[in-house]
C-alpha positions as CSV (number, residue, x, y, z in Angstrom):
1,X,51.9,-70.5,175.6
2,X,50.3,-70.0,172.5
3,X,48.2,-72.4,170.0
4,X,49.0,-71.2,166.3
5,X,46.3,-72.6,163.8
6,X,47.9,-73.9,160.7
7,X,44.8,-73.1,158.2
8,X,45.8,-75.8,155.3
9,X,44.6,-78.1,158.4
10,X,41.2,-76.1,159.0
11,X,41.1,-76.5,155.5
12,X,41.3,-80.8,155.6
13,X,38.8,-79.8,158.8
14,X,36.3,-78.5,157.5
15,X,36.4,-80.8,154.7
16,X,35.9,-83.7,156.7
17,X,33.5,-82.3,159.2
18,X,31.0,-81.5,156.0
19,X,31.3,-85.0,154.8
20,X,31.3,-86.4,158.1
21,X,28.1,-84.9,159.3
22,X,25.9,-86.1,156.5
23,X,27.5,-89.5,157.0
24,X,27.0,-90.1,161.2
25,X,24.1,-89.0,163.5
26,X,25.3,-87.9,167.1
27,X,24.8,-91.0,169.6
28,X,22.7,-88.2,171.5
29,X,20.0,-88.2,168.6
30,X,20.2,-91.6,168.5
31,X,19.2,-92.6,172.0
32,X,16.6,-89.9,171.4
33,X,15.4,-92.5,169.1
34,X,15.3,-94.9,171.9
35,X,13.3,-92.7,174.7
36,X,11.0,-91.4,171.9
37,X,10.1,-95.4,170.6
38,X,9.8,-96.4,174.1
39,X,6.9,-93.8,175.1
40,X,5.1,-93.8,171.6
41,X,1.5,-95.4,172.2
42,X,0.9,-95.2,168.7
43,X,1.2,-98.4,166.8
44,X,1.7,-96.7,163.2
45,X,4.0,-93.9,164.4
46,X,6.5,-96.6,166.4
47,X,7.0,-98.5,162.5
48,X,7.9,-95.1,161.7
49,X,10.0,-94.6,163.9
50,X,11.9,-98.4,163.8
51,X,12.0,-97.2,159.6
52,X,13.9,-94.0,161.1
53,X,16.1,-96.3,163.2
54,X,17.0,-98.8,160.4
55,X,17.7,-96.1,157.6
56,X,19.5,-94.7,160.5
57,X,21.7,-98.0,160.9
58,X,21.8,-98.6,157.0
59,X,23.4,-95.3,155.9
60,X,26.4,-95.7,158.7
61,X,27.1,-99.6,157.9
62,X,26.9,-98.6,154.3
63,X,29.2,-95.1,154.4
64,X,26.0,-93.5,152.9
65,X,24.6,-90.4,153.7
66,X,21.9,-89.9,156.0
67,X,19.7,-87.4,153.9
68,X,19.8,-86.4,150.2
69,X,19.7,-82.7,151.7
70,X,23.3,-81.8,151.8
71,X,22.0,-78.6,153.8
72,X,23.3,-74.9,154.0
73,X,26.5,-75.5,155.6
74,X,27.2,-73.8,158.5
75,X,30.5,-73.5,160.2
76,X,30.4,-71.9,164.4
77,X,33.7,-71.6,165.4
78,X,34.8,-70.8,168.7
79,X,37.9,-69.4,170.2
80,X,39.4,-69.3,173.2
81,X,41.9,-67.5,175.1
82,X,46.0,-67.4,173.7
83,X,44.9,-68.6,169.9
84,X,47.0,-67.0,167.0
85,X,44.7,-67.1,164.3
86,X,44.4,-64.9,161.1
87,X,40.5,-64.5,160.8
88,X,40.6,-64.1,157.2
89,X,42.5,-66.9,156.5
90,X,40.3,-69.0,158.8
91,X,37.3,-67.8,157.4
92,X,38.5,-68.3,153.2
93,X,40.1,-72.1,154.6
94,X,36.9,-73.3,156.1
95,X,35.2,-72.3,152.7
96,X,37.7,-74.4,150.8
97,X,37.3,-77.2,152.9
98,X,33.7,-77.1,152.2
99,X,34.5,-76.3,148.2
100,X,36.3,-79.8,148.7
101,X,34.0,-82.1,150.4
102,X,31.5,-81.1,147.8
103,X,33.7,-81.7,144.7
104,X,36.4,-85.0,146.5
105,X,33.5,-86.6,148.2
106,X,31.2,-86.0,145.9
107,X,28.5,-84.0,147.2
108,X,25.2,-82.6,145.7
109,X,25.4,-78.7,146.1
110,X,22.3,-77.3,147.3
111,X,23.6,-73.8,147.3
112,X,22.1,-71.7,144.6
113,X,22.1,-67.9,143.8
114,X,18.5,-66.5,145.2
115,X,17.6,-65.2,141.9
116,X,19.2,-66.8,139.1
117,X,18.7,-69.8,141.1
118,X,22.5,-70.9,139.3
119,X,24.1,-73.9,141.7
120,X,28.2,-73.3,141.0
121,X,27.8,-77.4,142.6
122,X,30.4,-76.2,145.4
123,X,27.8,-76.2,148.2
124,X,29.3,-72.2,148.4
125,X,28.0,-68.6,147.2
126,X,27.4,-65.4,148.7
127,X,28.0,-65.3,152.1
128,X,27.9,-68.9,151.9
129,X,29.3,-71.3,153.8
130,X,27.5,-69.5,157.0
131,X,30.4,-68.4,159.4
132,X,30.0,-67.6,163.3
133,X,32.5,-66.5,165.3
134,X,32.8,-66.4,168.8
135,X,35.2,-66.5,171.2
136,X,35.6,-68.1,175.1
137,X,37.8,-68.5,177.9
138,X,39.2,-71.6,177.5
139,X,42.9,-71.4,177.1
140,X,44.7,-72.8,173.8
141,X,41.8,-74.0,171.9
142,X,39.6,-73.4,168.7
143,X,36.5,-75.1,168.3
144,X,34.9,-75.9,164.6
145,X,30.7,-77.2,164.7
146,X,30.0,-78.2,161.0
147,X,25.9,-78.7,161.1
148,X,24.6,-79.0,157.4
149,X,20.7,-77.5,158.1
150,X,18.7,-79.1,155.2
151,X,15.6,-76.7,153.6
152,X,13.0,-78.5,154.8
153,X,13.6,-77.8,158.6
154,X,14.6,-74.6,157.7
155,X,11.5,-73.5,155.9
156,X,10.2,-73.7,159.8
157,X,12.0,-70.9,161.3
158,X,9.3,-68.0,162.2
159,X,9.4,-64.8,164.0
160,X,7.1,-62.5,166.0
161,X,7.9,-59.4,167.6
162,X,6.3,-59.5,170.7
163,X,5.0,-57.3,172.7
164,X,5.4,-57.6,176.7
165,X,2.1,-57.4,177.9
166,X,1.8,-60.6,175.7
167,X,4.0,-62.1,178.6
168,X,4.9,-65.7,179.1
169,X,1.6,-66.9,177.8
170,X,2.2,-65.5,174.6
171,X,5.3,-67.0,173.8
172,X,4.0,-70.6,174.6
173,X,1.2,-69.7,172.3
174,X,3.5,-68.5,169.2
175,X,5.7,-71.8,169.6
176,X,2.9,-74.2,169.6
177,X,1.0,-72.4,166.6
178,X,4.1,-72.4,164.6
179,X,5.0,-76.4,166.0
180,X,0.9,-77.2,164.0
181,X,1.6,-75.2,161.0
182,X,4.7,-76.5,160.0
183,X,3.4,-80.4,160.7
184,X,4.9,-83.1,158.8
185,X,6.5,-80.6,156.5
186,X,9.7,-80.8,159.1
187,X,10.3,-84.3,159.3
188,X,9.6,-84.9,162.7
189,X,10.3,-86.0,164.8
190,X,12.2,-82.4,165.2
191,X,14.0,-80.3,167.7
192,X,11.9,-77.0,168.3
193,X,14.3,-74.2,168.8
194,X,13.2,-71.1,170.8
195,X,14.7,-67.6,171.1
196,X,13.6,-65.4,173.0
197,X,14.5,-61.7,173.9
198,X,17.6,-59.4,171.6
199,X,16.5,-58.1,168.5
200,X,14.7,-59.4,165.3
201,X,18.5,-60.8,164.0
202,X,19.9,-61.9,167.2
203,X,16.3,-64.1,168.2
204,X,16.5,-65.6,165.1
205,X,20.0,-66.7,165.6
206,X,19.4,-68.0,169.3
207,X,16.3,-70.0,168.2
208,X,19.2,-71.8,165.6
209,X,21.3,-72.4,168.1
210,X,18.7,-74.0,170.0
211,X,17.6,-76.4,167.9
212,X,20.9,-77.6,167.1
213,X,22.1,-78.0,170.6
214,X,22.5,-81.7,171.6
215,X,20.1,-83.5,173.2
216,X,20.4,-83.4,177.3
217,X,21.6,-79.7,177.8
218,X,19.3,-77.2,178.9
219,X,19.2,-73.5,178.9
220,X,21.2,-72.2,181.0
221,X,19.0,-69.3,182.2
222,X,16.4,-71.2,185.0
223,X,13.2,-69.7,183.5
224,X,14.6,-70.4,179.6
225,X,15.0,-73.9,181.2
226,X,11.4,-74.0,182.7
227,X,10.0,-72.6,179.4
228,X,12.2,-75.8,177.7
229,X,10.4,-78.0,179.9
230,X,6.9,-76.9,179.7
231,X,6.7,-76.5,175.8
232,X,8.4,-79.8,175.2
233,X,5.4,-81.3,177.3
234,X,3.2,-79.5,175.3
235,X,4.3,-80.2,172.1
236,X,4.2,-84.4,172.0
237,X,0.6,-83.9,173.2
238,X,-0.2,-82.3,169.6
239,X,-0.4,-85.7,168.0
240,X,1.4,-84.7,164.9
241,X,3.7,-87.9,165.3
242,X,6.9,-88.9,163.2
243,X,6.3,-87.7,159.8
244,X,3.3,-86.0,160.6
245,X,1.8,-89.1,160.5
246,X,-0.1,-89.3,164.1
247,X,1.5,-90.0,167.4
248,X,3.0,-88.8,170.8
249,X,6.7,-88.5,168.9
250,X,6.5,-84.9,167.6
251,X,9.7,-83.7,168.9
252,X,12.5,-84.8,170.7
253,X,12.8,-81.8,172.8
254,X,12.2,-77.9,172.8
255,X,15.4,-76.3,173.4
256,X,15.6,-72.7,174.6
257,X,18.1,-69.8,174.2
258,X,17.4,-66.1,175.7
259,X,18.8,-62.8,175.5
260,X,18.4,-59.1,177.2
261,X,16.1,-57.0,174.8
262,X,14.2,-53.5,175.1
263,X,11.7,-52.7,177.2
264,X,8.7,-52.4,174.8
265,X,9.3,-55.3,172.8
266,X,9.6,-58.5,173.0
267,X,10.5,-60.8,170.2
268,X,10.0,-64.5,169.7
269,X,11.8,-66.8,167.1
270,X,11.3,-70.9,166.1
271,X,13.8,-72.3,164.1
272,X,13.2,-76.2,163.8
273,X,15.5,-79.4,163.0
274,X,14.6,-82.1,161.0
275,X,15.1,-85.9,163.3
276,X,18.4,-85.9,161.1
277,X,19.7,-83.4,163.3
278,X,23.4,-83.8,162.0
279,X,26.4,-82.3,163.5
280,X,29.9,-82.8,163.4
281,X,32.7,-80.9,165.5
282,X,36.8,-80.6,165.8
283,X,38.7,-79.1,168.5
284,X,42.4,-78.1,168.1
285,X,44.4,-77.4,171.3
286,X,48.4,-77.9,171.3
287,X,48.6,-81.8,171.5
288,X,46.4,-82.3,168.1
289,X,42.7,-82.3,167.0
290,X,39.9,-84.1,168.3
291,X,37.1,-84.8,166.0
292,X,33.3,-85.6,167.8
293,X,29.6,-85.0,167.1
């Protein structure tokens, strides 16, 4: 058997994934929420967070957005095993779909050429929507994340090459420098995403995927996952709070993702999401498409 992707669908997709995002936070973030309220000890920084909780609750019973930050759109897609797709097509549908959601819904466009600084109010431009493709085993199926990455958590993504004498120690010691400069300016409370190991691009790109993995998975290397557990720890004993305000809520985790690299080097990469950490997802197999956080 084969699944063939009809792209005007991708197109509706992608569409409602972008609008869908900014409108629903995953119920994973949400009972983040919950475990992060329940072990504050500050009395200021659990107000802030009941505030997060109720804007939370108003912008869903409302069909408002979350955040006025409509984000750099990102599309991953994923595609398994016995999947007729034309890439090209895929690839030009999605970015209609996210032409559409900003125009139909509508949306403010926070794309803008990196010199002229002109928005074209599509939420699209050079290379934009942001496009991953990979591929996986699983048989009859293509999988379509939406996660709109607003600027402010973006503006904390750092990287350090590394050098491996600097060891473990080192890394811990980047992360939790980066985690005190960037403060309140990330919204937190955040997810703190960690790559370690490739090269300059591909560490970047790992540290993005780990900040925007849901809540509850871990890495699935045992030392990235020990790593995970040992920053996170570290982290909420910062004090920098929700909002930068004070507290034990800094982050709801550290997430970390690892690859192979070179034997003299050894880089390090933070990319961080914002407590809004939105996300939206659609799988197509033969019998239809499921839509999901």
């Amino acid at each position: 058997m084969t699944l063939a992707i009809d792209l005007a669908l991708v197109e509706e997709t992608a569409k409602l994934l972008y609008v869908r995002a900014l409108k629903l936070l995953p119920d994973d973030i949400k009972r983040g929420f919950d475990r992060l309220y329940q072990a504050e000890s500050d009395g200021t920084a659990r107000t802030i967070l009941e505030t997060m909780r109720a804007n939370i609750e108003v912008a869903e019973k409302t069909d408002n957005l979350l955040c006025q930050d409509t984000g750099i759109p990102i599309y991953n897609v994923v595609i398994g095993r016995d999947v007729q797709v034309d890439g090209a097509g895929l690839k030009a549908a999605i970015r209609r779909g996210c032409e559409r959601a900003t125009r139909d819904y509508p949306l403010r466009s926070s794309v803008v050429h990196p010199l002229t600084r002109v928005n074209e109010h599509t939420s699209c431009g050079a290379k934009v929507p942001v496009i991953n493709i990979d591929f996986s085993e699983r048989p009859e199926e293509l999988a379509i994340e939406m996660i709109p990455k607003g600027s402010g958590s973006e503006n904390g993504s750092f990287l350090k090459m590394c050098i491996p004498a600097e060891g473990v120690d080192g890394i811990k010691t980047f992360v939790i420098d980066r985690v005190i400069e960037a403060g309140g300016k990330v919204c937190p409370p955040t997810i703190v995403g960690v790559g370690v190991g490739g090269t300059s691009d591909l560490c970047m790109h790992l540290a993005k995927l780990a900040a925007t993995r849901p809540l509850g998975s871990a890495c699935a290397d045992p030392e990235g996952a020990r790593l995970e557990r040992a920053l996170s720890d570290a982290v909420n004993r910062l004090g920098i709070g929700p909002q930068g305000l004070g507290g034990d809520a800094t982050a709801f985790a550290v997430h970390v993702e690892l690859a192979a690299t070179h034997i003299t080097m050894n880089p390090v990469a933070v990319n961080i999401q914002c407590h809004s950490a939105r996300r939206a997802s659609a799988v197509f197999r033969p019998d239809g498409v499921t839509i999901g956080a």
